[in-house]
C-alpha positions in Angstrom: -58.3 45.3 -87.8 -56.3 42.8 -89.2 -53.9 41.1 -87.1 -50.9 39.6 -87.7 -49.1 36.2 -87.7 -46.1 35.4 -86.1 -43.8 32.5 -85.4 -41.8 32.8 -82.1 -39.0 31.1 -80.5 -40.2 29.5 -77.3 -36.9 28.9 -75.4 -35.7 25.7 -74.0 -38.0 24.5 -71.5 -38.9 26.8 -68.9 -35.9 29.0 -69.5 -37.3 31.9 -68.5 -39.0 30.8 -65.4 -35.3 29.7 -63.6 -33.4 30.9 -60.9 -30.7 33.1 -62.9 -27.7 32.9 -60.5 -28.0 29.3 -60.3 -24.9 27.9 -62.0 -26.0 24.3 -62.9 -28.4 24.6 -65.2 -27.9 26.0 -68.8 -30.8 27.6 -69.2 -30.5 29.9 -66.9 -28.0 31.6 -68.2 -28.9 35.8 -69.2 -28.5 34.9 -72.6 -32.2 34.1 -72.9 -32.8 37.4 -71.6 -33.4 39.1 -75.0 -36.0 36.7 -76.2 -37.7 37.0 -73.0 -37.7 41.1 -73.4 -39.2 40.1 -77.1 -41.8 38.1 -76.2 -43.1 40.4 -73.1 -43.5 43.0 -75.6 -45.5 40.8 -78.4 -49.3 42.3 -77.4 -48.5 45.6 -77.0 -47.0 45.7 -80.6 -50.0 44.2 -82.1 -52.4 46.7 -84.3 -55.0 46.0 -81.1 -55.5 43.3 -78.6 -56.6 39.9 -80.2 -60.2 38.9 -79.5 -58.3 34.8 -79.3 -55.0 33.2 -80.0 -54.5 30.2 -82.3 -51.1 28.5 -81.4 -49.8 26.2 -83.1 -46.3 24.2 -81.0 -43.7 22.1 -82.5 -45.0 19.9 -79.3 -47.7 18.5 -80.4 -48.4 16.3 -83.6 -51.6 14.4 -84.2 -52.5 12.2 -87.5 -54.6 14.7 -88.6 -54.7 18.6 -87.7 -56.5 18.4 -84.3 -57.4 21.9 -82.3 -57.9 21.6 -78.9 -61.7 22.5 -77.7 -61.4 22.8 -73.8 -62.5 24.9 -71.8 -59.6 25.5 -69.3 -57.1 23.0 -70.2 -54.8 22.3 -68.0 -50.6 22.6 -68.5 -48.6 19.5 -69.9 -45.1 19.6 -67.9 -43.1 18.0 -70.7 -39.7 19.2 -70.1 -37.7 17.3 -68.1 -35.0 17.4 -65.0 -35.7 21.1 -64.4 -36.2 22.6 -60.3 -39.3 21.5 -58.5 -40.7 25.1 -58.9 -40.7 25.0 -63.1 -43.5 22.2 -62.4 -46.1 24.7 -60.3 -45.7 27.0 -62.9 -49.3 28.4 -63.8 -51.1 30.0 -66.6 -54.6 30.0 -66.2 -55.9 31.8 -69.8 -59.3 30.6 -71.0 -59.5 27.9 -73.9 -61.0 28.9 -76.9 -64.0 26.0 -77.6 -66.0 28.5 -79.9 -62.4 29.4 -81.7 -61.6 25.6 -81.8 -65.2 25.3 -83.6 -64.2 27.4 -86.0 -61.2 26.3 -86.8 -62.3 22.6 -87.7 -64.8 24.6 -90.0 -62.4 26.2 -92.1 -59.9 23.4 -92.2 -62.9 21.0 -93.6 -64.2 23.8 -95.8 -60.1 23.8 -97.3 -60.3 19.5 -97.9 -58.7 18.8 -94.5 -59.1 16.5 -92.2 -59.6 18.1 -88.9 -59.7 16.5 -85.4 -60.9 17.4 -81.5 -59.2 17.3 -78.5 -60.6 18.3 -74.7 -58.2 16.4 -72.6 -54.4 17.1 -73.5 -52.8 20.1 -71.2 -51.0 22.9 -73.2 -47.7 21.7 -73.3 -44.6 24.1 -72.9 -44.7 25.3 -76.1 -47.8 27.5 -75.1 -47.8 28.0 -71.6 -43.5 29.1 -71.7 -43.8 31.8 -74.2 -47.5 33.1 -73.7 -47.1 33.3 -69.7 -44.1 35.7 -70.6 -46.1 37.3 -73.7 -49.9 37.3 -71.7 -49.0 37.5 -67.9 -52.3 38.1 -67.4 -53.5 34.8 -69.3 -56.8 37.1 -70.5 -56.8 36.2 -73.8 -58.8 33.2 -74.8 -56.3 30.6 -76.7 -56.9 27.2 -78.4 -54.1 25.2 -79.4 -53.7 23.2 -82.8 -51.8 20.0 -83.5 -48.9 20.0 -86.0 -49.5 16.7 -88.6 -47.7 14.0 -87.6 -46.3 13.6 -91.2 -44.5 16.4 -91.1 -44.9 17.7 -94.9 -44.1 21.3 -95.1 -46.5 21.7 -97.9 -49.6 20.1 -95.8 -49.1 23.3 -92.9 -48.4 25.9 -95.4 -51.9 24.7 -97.0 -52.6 24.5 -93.2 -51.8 28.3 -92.9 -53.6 29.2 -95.9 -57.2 27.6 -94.5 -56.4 29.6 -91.6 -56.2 33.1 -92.9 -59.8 34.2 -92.9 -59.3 34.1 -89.1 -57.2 37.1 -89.3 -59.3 39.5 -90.4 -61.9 38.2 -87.3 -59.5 39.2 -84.9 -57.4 36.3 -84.5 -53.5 36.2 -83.7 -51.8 32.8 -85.4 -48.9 32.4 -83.6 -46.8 29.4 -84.7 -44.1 28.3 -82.0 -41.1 26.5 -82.1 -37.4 27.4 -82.9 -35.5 28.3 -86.0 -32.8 25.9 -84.5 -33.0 23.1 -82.6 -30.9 20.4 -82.5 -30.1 19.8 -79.1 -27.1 17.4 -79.4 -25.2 20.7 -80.7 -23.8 23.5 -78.4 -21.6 26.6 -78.3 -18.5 27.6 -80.5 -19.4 24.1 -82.9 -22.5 25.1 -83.6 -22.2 29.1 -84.7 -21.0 28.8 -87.6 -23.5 26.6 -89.5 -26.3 27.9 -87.5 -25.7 31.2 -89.0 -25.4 30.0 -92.5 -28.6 28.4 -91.9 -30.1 31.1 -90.0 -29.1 33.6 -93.1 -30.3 31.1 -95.8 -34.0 30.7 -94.2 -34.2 34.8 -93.2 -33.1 34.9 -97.0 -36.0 32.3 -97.7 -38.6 33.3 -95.7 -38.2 37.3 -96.6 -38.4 36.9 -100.4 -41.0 39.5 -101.7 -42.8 37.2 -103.5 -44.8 35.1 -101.6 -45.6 32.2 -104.1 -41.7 32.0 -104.5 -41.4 32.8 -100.8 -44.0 29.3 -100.1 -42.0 27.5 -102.4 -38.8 28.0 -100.6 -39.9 27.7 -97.4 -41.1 24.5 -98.1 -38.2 23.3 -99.7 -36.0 23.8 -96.3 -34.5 21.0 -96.5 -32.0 22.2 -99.4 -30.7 25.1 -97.4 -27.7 25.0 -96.2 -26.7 23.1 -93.0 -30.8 22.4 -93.0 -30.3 19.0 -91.4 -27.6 20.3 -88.7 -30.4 23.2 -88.2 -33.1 20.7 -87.7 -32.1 16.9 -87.2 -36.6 16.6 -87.6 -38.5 19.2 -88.3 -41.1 19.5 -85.7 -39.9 23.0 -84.5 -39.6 24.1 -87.7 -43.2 23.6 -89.1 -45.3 26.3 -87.4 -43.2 28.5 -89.3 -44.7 27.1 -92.4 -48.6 27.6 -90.8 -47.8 31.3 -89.6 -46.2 31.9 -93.8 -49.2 30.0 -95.0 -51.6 32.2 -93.0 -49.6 35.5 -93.8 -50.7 35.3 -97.8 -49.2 38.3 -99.4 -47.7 40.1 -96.4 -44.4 41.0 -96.4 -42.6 39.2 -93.4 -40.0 40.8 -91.2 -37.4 39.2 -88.4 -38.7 41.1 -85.5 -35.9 39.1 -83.2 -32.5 37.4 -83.4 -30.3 36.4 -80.4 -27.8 34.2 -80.0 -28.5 30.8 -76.8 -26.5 27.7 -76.1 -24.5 29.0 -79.4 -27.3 28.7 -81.8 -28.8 31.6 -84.1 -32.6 31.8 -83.5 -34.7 34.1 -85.5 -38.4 35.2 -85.0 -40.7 36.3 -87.8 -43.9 38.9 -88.2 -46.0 38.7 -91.1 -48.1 42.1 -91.8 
């Protein structure tokens, strides 16, 4: 059965991992408690349980599209002044070498340069969300680099090479945020972060998908797009889960509102 793609909000560092009566930190306020619920219920929704995940994080960028090809990678701590504990977090899920195989297959087969990787740890961007989405870490997952030149057009193309996996049993998740601009918080931020917020869902839900590609692609133009997304890196696996949706309709399966921003999730199919 074909699965879907998705891209997910993957909170602020390990957000959903802190203490939340502990009144120094930020994130661990309640308000990330609805994209936790979201995320916990991801698998069950699916049409049946994925044979392997492809994720793609808005934390790791590479000169070319590179998949990782471990075995059992281990977890890259790259957040930063967060309790002791957040650091011994674990999330021992299987890499995916055979997936990451055939992922370089079809990129090269598409006319693009594709890379290997067996060393880097999944970095928060995977281990965050999945260990809240896959307790049970069960699930064989291989993780692919974003291109470090950022061009929307290059991961929707990216997306597109990708699709066949899909129908194989596959789930492309891209993960990242909707908004992130971190030097922005509370009552300031609201405002534009919904106009931005309503411009992309506006974007990224037209019915046609050509038109749909083209729009997405041409973020930059929204409204407060810049404000949204001072660089772009959370932004692009968006463009890999549209690219590798093709025709299907997407939906916003999730909206809540952290730290003042609007953050949206998507399902495609």
């Amino acid at each position: 059965m074909k699965q879907p793609t998705f891209f997910l909000p993957h909170g602020g560092g390990p957000c959903f991992f802190m203490d939340p009566t502990d009144p120094q930190h930020p994130h661990s306020d309640a308000m990330w408690q609805p994209m936790q619920d979201y995320l916990a219920g991801l698998i069950a929704d699916l049409p049946e349980r994925p044979k392997a995940i492809l994720l793609i994080s808005g934390h790791w960028e590479a000169p070319v599209f590179t998949v990782h090809d471990g075995a059992q990678p281990p977890l890259l701590f790259d957040y930063f002044g967060f309790p002791p504990h957040t650091y011994q977090l674990r999330w021992d899920a299987p890499g995916g070498p055979q997936l990451a195989d055939r992922v370089v297959g079809l990129l090269e087969q598409a006319g693009l340069a594709a890379g290997r990787e067996s060393e880097r740890g999944w970095d928060h961007g995977v281990f965050i969300p999945m260990k809240v989405a896959l307790p049970a870490a069960d699930i064989p997952l291989a993780q692919l680099s974003l291109r470090s030149d950022l061009d929307p057009a290059a991961h929707i193309a990216l997306g597109r090479a990708l699709a066949p996996l899909r129908e194989e049993g596959v789930l492309i998740v891209g993960s990242g945020m909707s908004f992130h601009n971190l030097r922005v918080r509370g009552a300031a931020a609201t405002m534009p972060a919904q106009q931005w917020d309503d411009a992309l869902h506006d974007a990224v839900t037209d019915p046609d998908s050509d038109r749909r590609a083209a729009r997405v692609a041409a973020w930059a133009d929204l409204p407060h797009a810049r404000f949204a997304h001072p660089r772009e890196e959370h932004l692009l696996p968006l463009m890999v889960a549209l690219g590798a949706a093709g025709g299907d309709i997407a939906t916003r399966d999730h909206r809540s509102i952290v730290l003042g921003w609007v953050v949206s999730g998507y399902r495609f199919g």
